[in-house]
DOFITOR-691600 format. One record per residue (C-alpha): y negated, x negated, z negated; residue in three letters; residue number from 1. Coordinates in nm, 2 decimals, padded with zeros to 4 digits. Layout:
<atoms>
ATOM       y       x       z  code  pos
ATOM       Y       X       Z   ALA  NUM
...
</atoms>
This chain:
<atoms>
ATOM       y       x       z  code  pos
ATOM  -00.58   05.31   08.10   UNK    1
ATOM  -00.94   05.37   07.96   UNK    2
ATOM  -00.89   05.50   07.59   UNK    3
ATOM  -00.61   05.38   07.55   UNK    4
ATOM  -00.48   05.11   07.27   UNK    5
ATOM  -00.32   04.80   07.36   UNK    6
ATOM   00.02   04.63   07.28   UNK    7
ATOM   00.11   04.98   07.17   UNK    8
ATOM   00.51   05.11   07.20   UNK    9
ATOM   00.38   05.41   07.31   UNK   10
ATOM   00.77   05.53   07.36   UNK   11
ATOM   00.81   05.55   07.00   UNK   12
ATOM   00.46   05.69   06.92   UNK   13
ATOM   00.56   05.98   07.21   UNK   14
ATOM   00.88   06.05   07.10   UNK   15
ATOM   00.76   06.15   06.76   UNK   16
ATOM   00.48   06.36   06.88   UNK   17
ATOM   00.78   06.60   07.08   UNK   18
ATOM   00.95   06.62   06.75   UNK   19
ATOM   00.64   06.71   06.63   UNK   20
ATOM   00.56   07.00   06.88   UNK   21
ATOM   00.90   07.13   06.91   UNK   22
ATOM   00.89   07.47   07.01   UNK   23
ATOM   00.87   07.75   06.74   UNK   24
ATOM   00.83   07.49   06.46   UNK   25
ATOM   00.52   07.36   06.27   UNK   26
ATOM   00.40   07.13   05.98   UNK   27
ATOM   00.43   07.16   05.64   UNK   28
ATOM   00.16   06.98   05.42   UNK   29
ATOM   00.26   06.94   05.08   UNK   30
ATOM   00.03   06.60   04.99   UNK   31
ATOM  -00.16   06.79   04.75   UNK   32
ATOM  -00.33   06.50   04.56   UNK   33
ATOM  -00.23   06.52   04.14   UNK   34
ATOM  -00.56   06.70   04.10   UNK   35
ATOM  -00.49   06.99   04.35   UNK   36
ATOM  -00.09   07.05   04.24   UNK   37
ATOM  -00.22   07.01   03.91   UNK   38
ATOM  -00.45   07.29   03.93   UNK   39
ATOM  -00.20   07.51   04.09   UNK   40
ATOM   00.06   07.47   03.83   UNK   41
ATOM  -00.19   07.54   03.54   UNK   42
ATOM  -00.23   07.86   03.74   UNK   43
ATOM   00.13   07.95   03.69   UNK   44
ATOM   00.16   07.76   03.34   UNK   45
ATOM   00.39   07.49   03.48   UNK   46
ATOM   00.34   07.10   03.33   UNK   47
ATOM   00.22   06.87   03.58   UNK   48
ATOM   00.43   06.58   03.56   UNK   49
ATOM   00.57   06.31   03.76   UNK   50
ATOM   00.88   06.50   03.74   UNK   51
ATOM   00.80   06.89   03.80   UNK   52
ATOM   00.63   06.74   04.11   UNK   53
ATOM   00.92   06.59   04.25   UNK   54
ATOM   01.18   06.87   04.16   UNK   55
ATOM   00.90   07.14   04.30   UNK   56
ATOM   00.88   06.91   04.66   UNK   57
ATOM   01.26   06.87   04.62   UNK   58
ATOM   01.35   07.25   04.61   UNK   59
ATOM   01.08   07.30   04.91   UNK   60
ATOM   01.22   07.04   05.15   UNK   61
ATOM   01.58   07.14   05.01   UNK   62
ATOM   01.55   07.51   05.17   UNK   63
ATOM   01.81   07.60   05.36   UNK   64
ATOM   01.73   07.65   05.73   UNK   65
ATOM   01.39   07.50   05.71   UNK   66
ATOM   01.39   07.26   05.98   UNK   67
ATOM   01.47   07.56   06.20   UNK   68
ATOM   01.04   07.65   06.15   UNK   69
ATOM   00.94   07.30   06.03   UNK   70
ATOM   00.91   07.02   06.27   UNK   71
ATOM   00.75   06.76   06.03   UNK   72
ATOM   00.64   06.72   05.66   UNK   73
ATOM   00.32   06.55   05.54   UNK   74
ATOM   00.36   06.38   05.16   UNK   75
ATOM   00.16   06.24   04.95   UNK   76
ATOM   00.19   05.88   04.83   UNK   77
ATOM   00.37   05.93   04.44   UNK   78
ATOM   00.62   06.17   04.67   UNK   79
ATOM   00.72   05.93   04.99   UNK   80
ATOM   00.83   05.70   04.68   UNK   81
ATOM   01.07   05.96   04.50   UNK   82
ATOM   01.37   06.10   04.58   UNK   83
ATOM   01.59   06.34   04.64   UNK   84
ATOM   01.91   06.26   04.45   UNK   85
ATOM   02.01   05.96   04.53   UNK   86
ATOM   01.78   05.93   04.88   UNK   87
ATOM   01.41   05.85   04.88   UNK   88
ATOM   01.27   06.14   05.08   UNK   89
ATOM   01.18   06.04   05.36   UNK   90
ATOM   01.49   05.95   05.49   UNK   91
ATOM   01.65   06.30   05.31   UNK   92
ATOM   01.33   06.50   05.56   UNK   93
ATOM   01.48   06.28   05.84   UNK   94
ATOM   01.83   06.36   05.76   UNK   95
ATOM   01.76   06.73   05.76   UNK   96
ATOM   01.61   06.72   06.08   UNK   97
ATOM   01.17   06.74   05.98   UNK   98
ATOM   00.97   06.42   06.08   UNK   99
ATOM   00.84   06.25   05.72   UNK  100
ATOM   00.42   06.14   05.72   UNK  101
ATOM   00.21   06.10   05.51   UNK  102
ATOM  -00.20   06.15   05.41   UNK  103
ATOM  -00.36   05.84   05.37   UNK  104
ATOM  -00.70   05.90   05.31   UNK  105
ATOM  -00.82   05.87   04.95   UNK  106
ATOM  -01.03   06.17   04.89   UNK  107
ATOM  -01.40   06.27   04.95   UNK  108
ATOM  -01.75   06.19   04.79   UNK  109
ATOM  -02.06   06.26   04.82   UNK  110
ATOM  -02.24   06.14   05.09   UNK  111
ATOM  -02.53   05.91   04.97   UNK  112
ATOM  -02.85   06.08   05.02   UNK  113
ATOM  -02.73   06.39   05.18   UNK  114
ATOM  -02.68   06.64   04.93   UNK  115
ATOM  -02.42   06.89   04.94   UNK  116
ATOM  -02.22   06.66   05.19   UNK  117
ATOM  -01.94   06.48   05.21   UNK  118
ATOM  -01.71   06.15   05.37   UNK  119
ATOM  -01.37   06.06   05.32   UNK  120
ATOM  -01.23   05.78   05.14   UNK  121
ATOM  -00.98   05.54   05.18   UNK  122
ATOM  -00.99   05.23   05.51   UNK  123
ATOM  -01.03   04.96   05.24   UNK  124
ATOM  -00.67   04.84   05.23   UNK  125
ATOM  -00.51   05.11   05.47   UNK  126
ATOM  -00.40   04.86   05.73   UNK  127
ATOM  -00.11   04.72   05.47   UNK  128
ATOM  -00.08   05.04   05.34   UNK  129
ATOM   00.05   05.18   05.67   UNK  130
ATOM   00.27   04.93   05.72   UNK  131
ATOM   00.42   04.98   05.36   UNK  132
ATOM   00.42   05.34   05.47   UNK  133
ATOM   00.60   05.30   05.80   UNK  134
ATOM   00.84   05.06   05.61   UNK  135
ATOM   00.93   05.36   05.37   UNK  136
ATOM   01.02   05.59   05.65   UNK  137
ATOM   00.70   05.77   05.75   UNK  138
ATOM   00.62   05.79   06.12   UNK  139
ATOM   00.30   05.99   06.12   UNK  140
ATOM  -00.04   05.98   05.89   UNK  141
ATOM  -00.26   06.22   05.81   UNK  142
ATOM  -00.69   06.17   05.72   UNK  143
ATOM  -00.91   06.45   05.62   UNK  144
ATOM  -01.25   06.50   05.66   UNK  145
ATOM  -01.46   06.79   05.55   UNK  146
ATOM  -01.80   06.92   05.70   UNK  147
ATOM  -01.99   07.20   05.52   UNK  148
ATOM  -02.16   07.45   05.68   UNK  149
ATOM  -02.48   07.58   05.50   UNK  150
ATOM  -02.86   07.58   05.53   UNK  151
ATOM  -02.96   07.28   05.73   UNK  152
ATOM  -02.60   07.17   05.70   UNK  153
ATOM  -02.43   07.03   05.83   UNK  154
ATOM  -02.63   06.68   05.93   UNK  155
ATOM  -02.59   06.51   06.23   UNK  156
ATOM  -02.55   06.18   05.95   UNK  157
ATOM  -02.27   06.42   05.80   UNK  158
ATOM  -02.08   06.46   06.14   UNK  159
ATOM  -02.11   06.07   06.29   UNK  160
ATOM  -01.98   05.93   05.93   UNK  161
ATOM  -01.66   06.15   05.96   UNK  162
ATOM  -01.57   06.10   06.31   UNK  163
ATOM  -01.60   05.71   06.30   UNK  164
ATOM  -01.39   05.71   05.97   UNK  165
ATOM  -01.16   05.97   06.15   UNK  166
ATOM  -01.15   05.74   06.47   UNK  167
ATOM  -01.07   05.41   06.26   UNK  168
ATOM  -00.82   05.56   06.11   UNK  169
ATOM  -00.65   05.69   06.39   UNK  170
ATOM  -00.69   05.33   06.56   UNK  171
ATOM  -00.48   05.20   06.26   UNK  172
ATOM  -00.24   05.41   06.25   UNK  173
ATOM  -00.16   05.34   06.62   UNK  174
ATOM  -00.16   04.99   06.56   UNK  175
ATOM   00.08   05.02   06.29   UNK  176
ATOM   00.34   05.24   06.52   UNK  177
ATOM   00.21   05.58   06.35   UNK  178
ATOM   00.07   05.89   06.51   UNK  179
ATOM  -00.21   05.98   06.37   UNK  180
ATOM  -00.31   06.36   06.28   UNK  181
ATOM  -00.68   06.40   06.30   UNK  182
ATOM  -00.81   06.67   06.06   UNK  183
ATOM  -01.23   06.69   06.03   UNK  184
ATOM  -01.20   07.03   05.84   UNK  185
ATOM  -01.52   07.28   05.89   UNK  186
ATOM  -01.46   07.47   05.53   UNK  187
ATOM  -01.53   07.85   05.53   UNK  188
ATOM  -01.70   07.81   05.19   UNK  189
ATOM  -02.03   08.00   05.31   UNK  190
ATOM  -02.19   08.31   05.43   UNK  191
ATOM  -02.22   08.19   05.81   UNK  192
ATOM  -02.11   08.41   06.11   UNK  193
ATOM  -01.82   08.39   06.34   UNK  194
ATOM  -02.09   08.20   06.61   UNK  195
ATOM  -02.25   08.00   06.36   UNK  196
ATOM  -01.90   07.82   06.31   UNK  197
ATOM  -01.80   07.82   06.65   UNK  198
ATOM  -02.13   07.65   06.73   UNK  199
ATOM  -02.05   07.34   06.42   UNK  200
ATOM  -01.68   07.34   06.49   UNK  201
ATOM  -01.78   07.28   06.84   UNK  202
ATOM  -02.01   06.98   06.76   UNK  203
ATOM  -01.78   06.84   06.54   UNK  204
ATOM  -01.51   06.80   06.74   UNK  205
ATOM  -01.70   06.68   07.00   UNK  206
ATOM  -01.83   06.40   06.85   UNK  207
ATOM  -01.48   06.33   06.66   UNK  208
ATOM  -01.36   06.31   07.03   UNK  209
ATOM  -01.63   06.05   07.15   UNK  210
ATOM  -01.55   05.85   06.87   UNK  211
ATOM  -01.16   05.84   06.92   UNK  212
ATOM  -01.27   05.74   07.25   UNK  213
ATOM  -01.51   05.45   07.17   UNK  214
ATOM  -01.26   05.35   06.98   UNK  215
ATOM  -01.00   05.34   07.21   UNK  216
ATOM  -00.77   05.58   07.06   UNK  217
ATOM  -00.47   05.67   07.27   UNK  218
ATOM  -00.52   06.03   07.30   UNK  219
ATOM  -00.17   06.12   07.42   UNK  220
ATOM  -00.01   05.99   07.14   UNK  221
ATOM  -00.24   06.19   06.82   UNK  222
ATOM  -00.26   06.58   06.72   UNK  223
ATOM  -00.56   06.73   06.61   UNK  224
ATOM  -00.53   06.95   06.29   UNK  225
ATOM  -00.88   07.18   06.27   UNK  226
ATOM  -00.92   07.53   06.13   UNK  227
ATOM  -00.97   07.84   06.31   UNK  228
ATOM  -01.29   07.98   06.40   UNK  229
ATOM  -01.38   08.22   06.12   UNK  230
ATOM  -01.66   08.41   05.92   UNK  231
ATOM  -01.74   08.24   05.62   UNK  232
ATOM  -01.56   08.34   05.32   UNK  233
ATOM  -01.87   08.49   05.20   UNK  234
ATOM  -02.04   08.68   05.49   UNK  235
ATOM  -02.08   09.03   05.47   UNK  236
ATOM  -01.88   09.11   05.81   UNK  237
ATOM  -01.56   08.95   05.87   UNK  238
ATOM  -01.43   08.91   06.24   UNK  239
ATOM  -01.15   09.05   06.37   UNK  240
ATOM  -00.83   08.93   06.48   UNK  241
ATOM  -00.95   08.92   06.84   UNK  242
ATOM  -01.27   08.81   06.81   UNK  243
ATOM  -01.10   08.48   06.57   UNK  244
ATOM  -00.90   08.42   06.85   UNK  245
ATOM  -01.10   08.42   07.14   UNK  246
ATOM  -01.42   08.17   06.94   UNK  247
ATOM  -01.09   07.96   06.84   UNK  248
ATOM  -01.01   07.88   07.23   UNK  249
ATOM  -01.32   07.85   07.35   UNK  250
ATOM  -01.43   07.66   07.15   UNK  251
ATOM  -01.15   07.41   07.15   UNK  252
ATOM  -01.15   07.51   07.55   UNK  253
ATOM  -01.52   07.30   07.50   UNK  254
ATOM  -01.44   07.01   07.32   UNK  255
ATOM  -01.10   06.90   07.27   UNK  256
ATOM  -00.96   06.70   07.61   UNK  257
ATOM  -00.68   06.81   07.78   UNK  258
ATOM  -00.50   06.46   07.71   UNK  259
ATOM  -00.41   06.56   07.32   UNK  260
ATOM  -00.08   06.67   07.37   UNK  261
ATOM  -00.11   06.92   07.04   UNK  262
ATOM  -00.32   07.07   06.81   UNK  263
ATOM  -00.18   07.22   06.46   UNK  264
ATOM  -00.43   07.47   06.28   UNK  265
ATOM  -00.46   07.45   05.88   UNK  266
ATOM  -00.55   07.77   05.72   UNK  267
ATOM  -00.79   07.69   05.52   UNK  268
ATOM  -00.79   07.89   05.23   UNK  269
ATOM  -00.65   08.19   05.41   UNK  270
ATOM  -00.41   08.47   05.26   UNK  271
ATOM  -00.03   08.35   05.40   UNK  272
ATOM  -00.04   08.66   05.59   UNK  273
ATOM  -00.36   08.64   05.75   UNK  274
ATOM  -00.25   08.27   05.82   UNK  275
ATOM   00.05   08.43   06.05   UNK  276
ATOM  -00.15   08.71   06.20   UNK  277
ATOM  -00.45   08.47   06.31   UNK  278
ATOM  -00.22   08.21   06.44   UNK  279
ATOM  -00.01   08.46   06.62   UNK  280
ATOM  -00.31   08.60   06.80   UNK  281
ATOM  -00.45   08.29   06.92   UNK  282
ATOM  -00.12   08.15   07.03   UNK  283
ATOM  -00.04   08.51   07.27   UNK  284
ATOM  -00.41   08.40   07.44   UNK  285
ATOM  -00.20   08.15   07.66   UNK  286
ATOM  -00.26   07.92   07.94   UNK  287
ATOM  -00.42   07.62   07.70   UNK  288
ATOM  -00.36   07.28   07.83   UNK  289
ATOM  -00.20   07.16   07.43   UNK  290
ATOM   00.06   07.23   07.25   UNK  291
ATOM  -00.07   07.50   06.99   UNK  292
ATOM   00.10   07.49   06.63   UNK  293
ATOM   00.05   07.51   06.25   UNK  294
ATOM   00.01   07.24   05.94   UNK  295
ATOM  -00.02   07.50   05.62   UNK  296
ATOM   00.00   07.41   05.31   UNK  297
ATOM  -00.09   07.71   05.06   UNK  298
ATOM  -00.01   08.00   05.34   UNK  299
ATOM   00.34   07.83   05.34   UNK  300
ATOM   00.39   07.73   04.99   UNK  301
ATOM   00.18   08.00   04.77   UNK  302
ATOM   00.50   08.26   04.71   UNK  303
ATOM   00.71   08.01   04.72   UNK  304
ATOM   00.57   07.83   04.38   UNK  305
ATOM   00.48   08.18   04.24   UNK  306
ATOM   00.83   08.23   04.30   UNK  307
ATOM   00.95   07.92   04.13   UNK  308
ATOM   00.71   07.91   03.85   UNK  309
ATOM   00.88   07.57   03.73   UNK  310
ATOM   01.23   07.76   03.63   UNK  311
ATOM   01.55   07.62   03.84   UNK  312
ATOM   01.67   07.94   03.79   UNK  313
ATOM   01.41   08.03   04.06   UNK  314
ATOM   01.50   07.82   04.30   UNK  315
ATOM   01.71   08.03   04.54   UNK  316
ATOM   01.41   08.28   04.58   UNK  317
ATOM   01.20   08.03   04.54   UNK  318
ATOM   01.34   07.85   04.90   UNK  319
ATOM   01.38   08.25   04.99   UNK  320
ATOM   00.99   08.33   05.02   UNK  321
ATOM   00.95   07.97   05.17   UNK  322
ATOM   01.19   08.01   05.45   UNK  323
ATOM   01.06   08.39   05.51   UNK  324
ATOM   00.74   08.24   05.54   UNK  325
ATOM   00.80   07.98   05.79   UNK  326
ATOM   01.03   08.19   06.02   UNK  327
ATOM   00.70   08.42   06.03   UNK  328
ATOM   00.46   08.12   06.13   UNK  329
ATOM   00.77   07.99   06.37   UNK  330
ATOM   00.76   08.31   06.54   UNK  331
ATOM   00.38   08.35   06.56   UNK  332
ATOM   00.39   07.97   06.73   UNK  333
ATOM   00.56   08.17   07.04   UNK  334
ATOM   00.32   08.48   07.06   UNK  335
ATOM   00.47   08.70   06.93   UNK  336
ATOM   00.37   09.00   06.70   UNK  337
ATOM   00.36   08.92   06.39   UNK  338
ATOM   00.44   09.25   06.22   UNK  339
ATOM   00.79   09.21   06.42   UNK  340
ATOM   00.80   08.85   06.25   UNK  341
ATOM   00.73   09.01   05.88   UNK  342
ATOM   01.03   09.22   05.99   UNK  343
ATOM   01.25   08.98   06.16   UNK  344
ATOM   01.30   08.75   05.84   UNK  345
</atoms>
């Protein structure tokens, strides 16, 4: 089949992505690089060490009940090595029912001669480090890319860097028996309008797309993870709820083909609760051709490490406001109102 990659056991790579997109479940990312979780725990006054990381990813993957919201589980490289007593965690995720990945990009930095832009590190190496990774129990990879929108940004250089990076690493990851979750991120750092992001998220993923195909990416066997359509942060009038939802569609209505079998939105900086109500709205539009989901990381994890606040004495409510959390985004996965899944939980 055209687009397609060959000598692939697609079986395997298919299997994962219906664990993936089980119904009512989503993705948790907690591959926060040391610089982000580090930052976070300063916040809270919690030391950032080898340790505190691994007990704070321990007590969220521990939470009772999660795998009834949480389909899969992205980790970052120092956590796929640790473990959870005496089990490295990948296999402890797998035991509790949540696929284990993993990000493998390396980061972003500046884009030579663009200024105020940005590509993604990390292909030098990554073909043995996927195979390490699959050896250690992950069985899908994650690569970020980031495109900012602003005056005269962003450039059409900006756009075709990150989408061939994007589309090499989703080739390796196939090749390596991984399925690959594409994520060029449109950040909401600005002052743009609701149509001004529609219009870049819509260019970016169209040329992410031709890239995966020149490439020959299979596209039945990767997820795309992209943000919603939204004001920037900064603008001076925010869209509503509706108006979010119906840019979001069609604009992935436009440019993402019907052969990706699911896309996960990341939030991006948005409130947990917003996270839920946007999410909820765009997945009661209905009648998409993909799979429609969620791959938070702060909007899941943000009361649960206020909550925490590095004291094991925590943990239980800790787990609490994580599992209320997901339940809420579960329930918003299927359509329904989100004030009734603040309720339900």
């Amino acid at each position: 089949m055209i687009g397609r990659a060959t000598n692939m056991p697609i079986t395997t790579l298919e299997s994962t992505v219906a664990a993936l997109l089980a119904p009512g479940k989503g993705i948790l990312a907690a591959d926060e690089s040391f610089k982000t979780i580090g930052n976070r725990f300063e916040a809270l006054k919690i030391a950032s060490t080898e340790e505190s990381r691994r007990a704070y990813r321990e007590l969220l993957f521990a939470t009772p009940k999660l795998a009834e919201h949480i389909s899969g589980v992205i980790l970052f490289d120092e956590t796929l090595r640790q473990r959870m007593g005496a089990t490295l965690m990948p296999a402890g995720l797998a035991h509790a029912g949540m696929v284990p990945g993993i990000k493998v990009d390396k980061g972003t930095a500046a884009l030579p001669r663009f200024p105020g832009e940005k590509f993604t590190q990390g292909l030098d190496g990554l073909h043995d480090r996927l195979l390490e990774y699959r050896q250690l129990g992950a069985r899908f990879t994650k690569w970020r890319a980031v495109i900012t929108i602003g005056e005269g940004l962003p450039t059409l250089a900006s756009i075709e860097a990150n989408a061939r990076a994007l589309a090499l690493f989703a080739a390796l990851s196939q090749e390596a028996n991984l399925v690959p979750i594409v994520e060029p991120e449109v950040l909401m750092d600005g002052d743009h309008t609701l149509a001004r992001c529609e219009e870049v998220t819509t260019l970016v993923l169209k040329s992410v797309f031709a890239a995966l195909f020149e490439h020959r990416v299979a596209l039945e066997v990767m997820l795309l993870k992209t943000g919603m359509v939204l004001s920037g942060k900064d603008s001076q009038r925010q869209a509503g709820i509706e108006e979010v939802s119906g840019a979001t569609i069609r604009c992935l209505r436009r440019a993402v083909p019907a052969a990706v079998p699911g896309i996960v939105f990341l939030s991006g900086g948005q409130s947990a609760i917003e996270a839920t109500e946007r999410l909820n709205a765009i997945c009661s539009v209905g009648g998409a051709p993909w799979k429609l989901s969620f791959s938070y990381g702060r909007a899941l994890q943000n009361e649960a490490m206020e909550a925490w606040r590095g004291s094991p004495a925590n943990m239980v409510a800790a787990q609490s406001a994580l599992q209320h959390r997901a339940a809420c985004n579960g329930l918003a996965v299927q359509g329904r109102n989100s004030s009734q899944a603040e309720r339900s939980t």
